[in-house]
PAPAGU-198345 format. One line per 3 residues: number of its first residue (from 1); for each residue x, y, z of C-alpha. Coordinates in nm, 3 decimals. Layout:
# PAPAGU-198345
NUM> X Y Z; ...
END
This chain:
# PAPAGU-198345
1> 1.439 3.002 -1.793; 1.102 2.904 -1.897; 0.937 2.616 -1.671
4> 0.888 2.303 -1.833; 0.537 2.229 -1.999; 0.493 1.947 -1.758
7> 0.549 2.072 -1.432; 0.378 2.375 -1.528; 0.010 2.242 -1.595
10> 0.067 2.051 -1.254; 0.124 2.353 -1.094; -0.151 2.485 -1.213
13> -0.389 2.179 -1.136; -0.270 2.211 -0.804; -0.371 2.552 -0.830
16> -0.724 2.456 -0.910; -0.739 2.146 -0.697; -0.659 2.383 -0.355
19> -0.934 2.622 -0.486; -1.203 2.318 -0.493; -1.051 2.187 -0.176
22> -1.115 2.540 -0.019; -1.464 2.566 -0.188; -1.367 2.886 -0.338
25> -1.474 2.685 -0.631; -1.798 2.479 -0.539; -1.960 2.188 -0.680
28> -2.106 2.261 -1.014; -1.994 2.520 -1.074; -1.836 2.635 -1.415
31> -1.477 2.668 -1.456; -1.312 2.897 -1.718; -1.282 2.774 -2.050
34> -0.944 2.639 -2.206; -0.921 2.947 -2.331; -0.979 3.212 -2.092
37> -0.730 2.978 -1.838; -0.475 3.002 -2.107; -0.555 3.378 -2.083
40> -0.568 3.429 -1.712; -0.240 3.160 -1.670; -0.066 3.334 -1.916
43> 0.003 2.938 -2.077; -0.031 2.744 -2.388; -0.406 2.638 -2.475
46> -0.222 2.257 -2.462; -0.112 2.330 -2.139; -0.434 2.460 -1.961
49> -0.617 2.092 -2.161; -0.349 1.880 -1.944; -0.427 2.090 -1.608
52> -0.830 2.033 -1.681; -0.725 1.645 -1.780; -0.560 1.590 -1.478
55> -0.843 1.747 -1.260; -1.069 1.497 -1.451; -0.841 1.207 -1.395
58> -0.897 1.235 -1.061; -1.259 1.272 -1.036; -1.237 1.676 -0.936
61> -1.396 1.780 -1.240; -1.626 1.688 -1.566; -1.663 1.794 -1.928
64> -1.973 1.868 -2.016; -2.041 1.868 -2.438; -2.049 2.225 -2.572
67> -2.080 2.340 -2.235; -1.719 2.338 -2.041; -1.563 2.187 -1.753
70> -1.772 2.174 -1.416; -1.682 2.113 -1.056; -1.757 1.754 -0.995
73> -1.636 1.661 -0.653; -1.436 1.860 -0.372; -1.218 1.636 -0.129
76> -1.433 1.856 0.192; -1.690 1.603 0.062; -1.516 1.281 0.161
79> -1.702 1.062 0.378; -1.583 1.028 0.749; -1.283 0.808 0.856
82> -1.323 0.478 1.028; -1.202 0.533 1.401; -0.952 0.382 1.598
85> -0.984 0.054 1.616; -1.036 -0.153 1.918; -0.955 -0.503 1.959
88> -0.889 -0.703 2.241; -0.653 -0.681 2.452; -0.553 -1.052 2.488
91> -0.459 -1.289 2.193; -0.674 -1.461 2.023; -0.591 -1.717 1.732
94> -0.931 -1.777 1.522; -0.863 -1.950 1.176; -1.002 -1.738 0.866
97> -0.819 -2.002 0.599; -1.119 -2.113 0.465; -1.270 -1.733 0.448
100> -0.893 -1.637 0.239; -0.909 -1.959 -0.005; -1.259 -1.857 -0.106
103> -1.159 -1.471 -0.213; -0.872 -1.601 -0.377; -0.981 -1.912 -0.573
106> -1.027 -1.745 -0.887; -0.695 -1.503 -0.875; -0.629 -1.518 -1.250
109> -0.989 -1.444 -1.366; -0.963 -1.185 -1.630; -1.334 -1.154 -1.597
112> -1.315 -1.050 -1.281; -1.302 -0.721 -1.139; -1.030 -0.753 -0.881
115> -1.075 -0.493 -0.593; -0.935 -0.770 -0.370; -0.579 -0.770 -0.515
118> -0.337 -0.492 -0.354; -0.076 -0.530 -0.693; -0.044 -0.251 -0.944
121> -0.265 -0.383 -1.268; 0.015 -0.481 -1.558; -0.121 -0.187 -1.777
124> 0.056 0.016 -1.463; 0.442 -0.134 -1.492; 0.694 -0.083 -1.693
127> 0.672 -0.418 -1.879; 0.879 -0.345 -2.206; 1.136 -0.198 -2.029
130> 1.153 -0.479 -1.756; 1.179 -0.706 -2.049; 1.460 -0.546 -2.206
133> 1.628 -0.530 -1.853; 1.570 -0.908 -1.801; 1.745 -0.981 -2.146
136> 2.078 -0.796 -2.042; 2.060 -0.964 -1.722; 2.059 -1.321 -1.901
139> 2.354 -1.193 -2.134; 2.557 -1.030 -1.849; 2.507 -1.270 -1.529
142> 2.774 -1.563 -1.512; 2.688 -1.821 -1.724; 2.345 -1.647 -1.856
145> 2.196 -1.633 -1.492; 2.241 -2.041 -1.435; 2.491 -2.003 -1.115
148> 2.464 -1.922 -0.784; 2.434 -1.561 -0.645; 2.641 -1.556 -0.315
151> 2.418 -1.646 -0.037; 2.309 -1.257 0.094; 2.219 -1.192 -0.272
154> 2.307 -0.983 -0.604; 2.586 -0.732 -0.533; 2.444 -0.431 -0.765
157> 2.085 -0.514 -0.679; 2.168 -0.479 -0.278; 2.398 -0.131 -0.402
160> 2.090 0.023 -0.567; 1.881 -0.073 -0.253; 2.126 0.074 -0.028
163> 2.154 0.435 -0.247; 1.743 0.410 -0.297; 1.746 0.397 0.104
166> 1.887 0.788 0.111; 1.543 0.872 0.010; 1.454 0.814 0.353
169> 1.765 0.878 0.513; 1.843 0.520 0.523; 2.232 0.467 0.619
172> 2.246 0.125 0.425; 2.556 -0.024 0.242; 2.526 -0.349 0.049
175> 2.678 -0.510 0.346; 2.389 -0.443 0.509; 2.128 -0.603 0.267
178> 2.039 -0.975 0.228; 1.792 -1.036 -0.046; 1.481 -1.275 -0.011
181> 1.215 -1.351 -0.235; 0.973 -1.063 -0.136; 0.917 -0.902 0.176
184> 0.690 -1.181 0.295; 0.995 -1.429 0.266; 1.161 -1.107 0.438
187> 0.983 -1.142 0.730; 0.949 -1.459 0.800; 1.342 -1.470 0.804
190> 1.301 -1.276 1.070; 1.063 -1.397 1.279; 1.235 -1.756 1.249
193> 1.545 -1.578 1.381; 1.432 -1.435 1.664; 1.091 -1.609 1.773
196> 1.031 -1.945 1.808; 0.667 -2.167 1.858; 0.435 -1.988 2.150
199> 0.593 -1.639 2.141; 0.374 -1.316 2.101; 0.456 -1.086 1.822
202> 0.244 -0.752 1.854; 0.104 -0.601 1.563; -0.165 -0.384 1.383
205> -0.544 -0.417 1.403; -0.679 -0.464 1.124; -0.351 -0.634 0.977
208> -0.265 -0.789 0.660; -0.414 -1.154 0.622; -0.050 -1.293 0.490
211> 0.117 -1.179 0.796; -0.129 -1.343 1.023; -0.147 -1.683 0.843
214> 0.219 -1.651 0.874; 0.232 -1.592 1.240; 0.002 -1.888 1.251
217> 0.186 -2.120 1.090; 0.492 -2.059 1.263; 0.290 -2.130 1.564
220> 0.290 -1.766 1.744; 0.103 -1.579 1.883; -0.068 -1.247 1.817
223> -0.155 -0.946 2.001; -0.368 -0.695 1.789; -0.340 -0.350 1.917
226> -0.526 -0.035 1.842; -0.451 0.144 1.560; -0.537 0.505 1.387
229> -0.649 0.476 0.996; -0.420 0.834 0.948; -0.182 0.778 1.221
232> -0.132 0.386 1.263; -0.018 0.207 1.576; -0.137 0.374 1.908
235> 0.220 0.446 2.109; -0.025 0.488 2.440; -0.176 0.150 2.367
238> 0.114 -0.002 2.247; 0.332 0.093 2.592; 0.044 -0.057 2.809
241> 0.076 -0.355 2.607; 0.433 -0.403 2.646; 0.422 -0.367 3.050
244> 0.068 -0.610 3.055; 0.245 -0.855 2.801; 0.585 -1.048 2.723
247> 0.577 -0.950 2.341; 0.878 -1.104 2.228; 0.893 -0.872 1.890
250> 0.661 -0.598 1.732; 0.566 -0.665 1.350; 0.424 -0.337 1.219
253> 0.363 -0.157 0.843; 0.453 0.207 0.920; 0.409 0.336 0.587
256> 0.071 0.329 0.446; -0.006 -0.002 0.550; -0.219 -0.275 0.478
259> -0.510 -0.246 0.495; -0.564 0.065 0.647; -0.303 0.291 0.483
262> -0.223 0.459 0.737; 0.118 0.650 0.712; 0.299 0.685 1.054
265> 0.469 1.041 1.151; 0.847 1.047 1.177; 0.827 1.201 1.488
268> 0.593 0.866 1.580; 0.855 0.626 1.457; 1.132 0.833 1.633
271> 0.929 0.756 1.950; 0.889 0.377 1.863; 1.188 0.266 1.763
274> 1.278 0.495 2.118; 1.037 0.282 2.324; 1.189 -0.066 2.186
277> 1.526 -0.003 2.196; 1.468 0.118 2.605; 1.282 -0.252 2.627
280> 1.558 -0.404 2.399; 1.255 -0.551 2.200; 1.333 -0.577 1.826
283> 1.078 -0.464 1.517; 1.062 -0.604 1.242; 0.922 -0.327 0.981
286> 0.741 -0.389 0.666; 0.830 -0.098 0.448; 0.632 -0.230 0.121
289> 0.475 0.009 0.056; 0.683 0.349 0.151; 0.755 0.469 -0.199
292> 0.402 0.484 -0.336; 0.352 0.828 -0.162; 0.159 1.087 -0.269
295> 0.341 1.403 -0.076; 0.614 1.642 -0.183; 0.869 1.346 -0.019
298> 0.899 0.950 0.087; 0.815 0.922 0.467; 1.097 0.806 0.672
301> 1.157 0.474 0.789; 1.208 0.344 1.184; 1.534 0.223 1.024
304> 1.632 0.566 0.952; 1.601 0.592 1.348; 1.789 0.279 1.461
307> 2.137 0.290 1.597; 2.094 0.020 1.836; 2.042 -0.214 1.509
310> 1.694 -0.395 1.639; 1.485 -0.299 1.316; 1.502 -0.556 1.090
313> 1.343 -0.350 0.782; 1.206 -0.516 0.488; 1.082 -0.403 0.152
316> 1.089 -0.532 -0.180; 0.906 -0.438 -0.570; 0.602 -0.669 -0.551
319> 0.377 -0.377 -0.474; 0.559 -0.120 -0.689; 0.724 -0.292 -0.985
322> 0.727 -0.635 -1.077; 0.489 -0.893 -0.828; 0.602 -1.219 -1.028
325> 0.957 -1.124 -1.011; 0.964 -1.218 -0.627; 1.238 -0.991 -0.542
328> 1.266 -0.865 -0.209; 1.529 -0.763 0.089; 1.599 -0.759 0.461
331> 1.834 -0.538 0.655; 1.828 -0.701 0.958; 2.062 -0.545 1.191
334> 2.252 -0.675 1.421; 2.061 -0.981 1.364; 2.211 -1.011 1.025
337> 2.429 -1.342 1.087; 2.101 -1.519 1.195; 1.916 -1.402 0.922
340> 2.201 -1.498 0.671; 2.228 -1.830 0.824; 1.852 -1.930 0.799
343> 1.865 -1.787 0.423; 2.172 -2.085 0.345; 1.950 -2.333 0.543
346> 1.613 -2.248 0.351; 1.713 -2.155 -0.016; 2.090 -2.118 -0.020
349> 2.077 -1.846 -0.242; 1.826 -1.610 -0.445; 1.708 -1.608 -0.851
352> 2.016 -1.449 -1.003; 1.825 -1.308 -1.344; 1.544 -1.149 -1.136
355> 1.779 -0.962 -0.924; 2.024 -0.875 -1.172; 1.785 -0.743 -1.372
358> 1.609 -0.559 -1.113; 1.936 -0.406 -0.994; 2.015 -0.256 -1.355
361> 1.693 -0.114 -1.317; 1.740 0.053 -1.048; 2.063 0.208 -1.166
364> 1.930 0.357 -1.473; 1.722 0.586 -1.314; 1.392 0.419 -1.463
367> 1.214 0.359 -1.119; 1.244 0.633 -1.012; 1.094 0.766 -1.362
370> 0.805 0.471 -1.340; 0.747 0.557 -0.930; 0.669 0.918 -1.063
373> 0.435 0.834 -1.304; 0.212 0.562 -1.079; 0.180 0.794 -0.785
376> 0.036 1.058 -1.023; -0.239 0.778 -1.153; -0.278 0.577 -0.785
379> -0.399 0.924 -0.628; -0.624 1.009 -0.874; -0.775 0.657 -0.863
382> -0.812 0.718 -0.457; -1.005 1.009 -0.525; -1.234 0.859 -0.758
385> -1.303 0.576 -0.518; -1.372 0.786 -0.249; -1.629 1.006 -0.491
388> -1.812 0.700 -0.608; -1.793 0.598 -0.267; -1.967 0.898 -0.164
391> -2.178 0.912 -0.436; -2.345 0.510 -0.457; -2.281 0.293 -0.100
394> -2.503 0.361 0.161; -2.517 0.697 0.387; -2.258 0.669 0.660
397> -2.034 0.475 0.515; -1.667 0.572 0.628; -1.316 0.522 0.396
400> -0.995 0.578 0.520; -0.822 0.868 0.304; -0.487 0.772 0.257
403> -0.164 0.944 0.163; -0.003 0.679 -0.047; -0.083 0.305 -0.131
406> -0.300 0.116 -0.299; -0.624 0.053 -0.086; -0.902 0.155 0.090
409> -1.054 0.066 0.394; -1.437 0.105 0.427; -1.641 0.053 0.689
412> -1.973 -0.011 0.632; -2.341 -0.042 0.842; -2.277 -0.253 1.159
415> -2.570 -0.424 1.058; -2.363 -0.505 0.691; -2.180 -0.880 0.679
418> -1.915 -0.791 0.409; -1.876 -1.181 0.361; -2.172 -1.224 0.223
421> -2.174 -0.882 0.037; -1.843 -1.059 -0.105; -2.086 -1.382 -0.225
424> -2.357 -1.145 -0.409; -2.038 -0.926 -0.523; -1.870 -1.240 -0.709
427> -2.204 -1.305 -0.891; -2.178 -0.993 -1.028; -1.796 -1.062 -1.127
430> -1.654 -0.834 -0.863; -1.434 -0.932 -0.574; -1.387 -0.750 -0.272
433> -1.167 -0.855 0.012; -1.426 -0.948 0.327; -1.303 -0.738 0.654
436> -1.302 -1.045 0.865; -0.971 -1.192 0.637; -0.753 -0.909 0.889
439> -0.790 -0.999 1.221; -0.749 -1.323 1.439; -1.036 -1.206 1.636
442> -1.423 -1.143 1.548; -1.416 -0.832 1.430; -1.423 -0.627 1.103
445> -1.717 -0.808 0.933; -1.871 -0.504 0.816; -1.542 -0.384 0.655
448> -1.389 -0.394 0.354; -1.054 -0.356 0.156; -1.100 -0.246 -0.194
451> -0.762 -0.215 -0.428; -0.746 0.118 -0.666; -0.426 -0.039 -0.816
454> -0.593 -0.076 -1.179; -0.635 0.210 -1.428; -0.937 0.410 -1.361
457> -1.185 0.344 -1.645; -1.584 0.390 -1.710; -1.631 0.007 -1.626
460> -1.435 0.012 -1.273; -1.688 0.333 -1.155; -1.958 0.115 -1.276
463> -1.825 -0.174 -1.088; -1.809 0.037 -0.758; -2.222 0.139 -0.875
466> -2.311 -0.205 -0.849; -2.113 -0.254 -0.545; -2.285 -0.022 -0.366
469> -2.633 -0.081 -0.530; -2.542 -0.427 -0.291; -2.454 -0.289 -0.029
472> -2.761 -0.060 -0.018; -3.001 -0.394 -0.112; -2.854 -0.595 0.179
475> -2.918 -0.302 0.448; -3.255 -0.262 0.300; -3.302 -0.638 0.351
478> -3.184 -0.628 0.686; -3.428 -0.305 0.805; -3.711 -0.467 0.626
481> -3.655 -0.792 0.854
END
């Protein structure tokens, strides 16, 4: 049987894309024509134009006029990855409100160019189709979606979660599901349940602003431990902690989190969810971002691991699908009672159109379809960052290199205040998210979080130009004084 068109100029990009990696094919140099691939492939002329156009999508190769494709960029090129960080080892609450409300004052500028935002752009979901789904929802929900939902949450919407979940070997029912209004609700379900005012919850360094400020204002406190931009939280570290400290819960993003991307092993998760359960510590784990991966299969979950029902595991289709649509989920465990109970207290129940409609998507078979297709342009947008990276911010700048997600972390000159590269930045109608917004403690001010969730376009590489024209300007500055 013939292979389809599809996956055949994919395999053959791939083909390509290995051969660059390997520098059997080097920078600038000529690749065959259309032609002479079709020739050599033994494919379509159409087919050998998508392989070349998806080598140019992500920033591997160029067209030249009347001259071919080229060899524009080889991942071997990358700049270096940050290193592990390093913060202290005893919490520290410093307030960065004012720092947040200033990157996000103008959220809804469309003049803006928004590398601060970690959301797929709307050009990048499904909207017609979420439309349509949200119609039949209002026609097909008990009285047109103006009752209650039972308290844990839409039965077919917590079905499809549960059968989603065997992509990571998830052994979820329904009855296992409560749903929330995304993950951030999620988790602060379950840090209500099991914390309260003066505990310390251990999590990543750098970590995601929202889940500090939340911490905060549930008055906990926070232990930031080290973590590995490929390999996240430091086991070693993390151990020490736990026999130093009386961490009352662990809070961590073990696939691709935010910011650093960083993608846990399952062997590393095994060993986590291991180390807690001997402690009888619980975790609660933010699995946002797990099926925005860019590998042959979705990394595994620490709930796939859990059988003494301590990871509360959270998720939900801000980051993937619909933001506005504020649907989310919790499977808390054996802490599912508490969780339920706080959900009756706080909300009684959750939007019934969202989730119905949601749910119906989910049983068609059309996120899985949409997941496919925003991998395919969120990795090609990470490898143009990282070339324009490479090619206009200052020499020996580092940028994580990430296996899924939706941002980069760079780390620029120590010398480098990103806040103020974010002032000069917002002149120039570009918004960056300042490295100081992820930590309670001093650190990260010259790093950065950039968002490649928008599609890739002339404009957004010229954005990143002027970015780094900035950055270069300010070091200048600063060597000059």
């Amino acid at each position: 049987m013939t292979e389809p068109s599809e996956l055949l100029y994919l395999r053959i990009a791939r083909q390509l894309e290995r051969q660059i990696s390997d520098e059997v094919l080097h920078v600038g140099e000529r690749l065959p024509s259309v032609r002479m691939l079709s020739r050599q492939q033994g494919i379509s002329v159409s087919t050998a134009l998508q392989a070349y156009a998806h080598l140019e999508s992500k920033g591997l190769i160029m067209a030249r006029p009347q001259s071919g494709y080229y060899v524009r960029f080889s991942p071997g090129m990358a700049p270096e990855r940050p290193a592990l960080s390093k913060p202290a080892t005893s919490p520290i609450n410093r307030n960065v409100d004012a720092l947040i409300f200033e990157v996000f004052s103008n959220l809804t500028d469309p003049r803006i160019t928004r590398f601060s935002l970690s959301v797929p752009a709307p050009e990048l979901l499904p909207v017609a189709r979420l439309k349509k789904a949200m119609m039949q929802a209002l026609n097909d929900t008990p009285g047109n979606g103006t009752c209650y939902e039972e308290v844990v949450g839409n039965l077919e919407l917590r079905r499809q979660i549960a059968r989603w979940a065997m992509h990571w070997n998830g052994k979820l029912s329904e009855e296992d599901l409560i749903t929330t209004s995304g993950a951030m609700n999620a988790i602060a379900y379950g840090l209500m349940a099991l914390t309260k005012p003066g505990d310390l919850v251990a999590v990543e360094s750098p970590c995601y602003f929202g889940t500090l400020r939340l911490l905060h204002s549930l008055g906990l406190k926070v232990l930031e431990l080290p973590t590995h931009p490929d390999e996240g939280i430091s086991i070693p570290d993390l151990k020490k902690a736990l026999d130093i400290h009386p961490v009352k819960l662990c809070l961590f993003v073990t696939n691709f989190g935010n910011p650093l991307g960083h993608c846990m092993s399952d062997e590393a998760k095994r060993e986590l969810v291991q180390l807690l359960a001997e402690r009888n510590l619980p975790l609660i784990e933010d699995d946002l971002y797990g099926d925005v991966w860019f590998g042959k299969r979705r990394p595994m979950s620490c709930k796939s691991f859990d059988e003494a029902g301590l990871v509360l595991w959270c998720g939900s289709i801000s980051k993937t699908l619909a933001p506005g649509f504020r649907v989310g989920w919790i499977a808390p465990g054996k802490f599912f009672d508490s969780v339920k109970r706080l959900k009756m207290y706080h909300s009684i129940t959750s939007a019934s159109p969202e989730q119905a409609a949601i749910g119906s998507f989910l049983a068609t078979g059309n996120y899985d379809r949409h997941l496919r297709g925003l991998r395919e342009v969120l990795q090609a947008n990470c490898l143009q960052y990282i070339r324009c990276i490479r090619e206009y911010f200052p020499e020996g700048t580092r940028v994580t290199h990430p296996q899924g997600g939706f941002i980069l972390w760079v780390e620029l000159d120590q010398r480098l205040d990103t806040h103020l590269l974010y002032q000069a930045a917002i002149r120039q109608r570009i918004s960056i998210a300042p490295g100081a917004m992820f930590s309670m403690q001093p650190r990260y001010q010259n790093c950065m979080r950039l968002s490649y969730g928008m599609p890739w376009t002339p404009a957004l590489e010229k954005a990143l130009q002027k970015l780094g024209t900035l950055a270069k300007a300010m070091l200048l500055s600063q060597t000059v004084e």
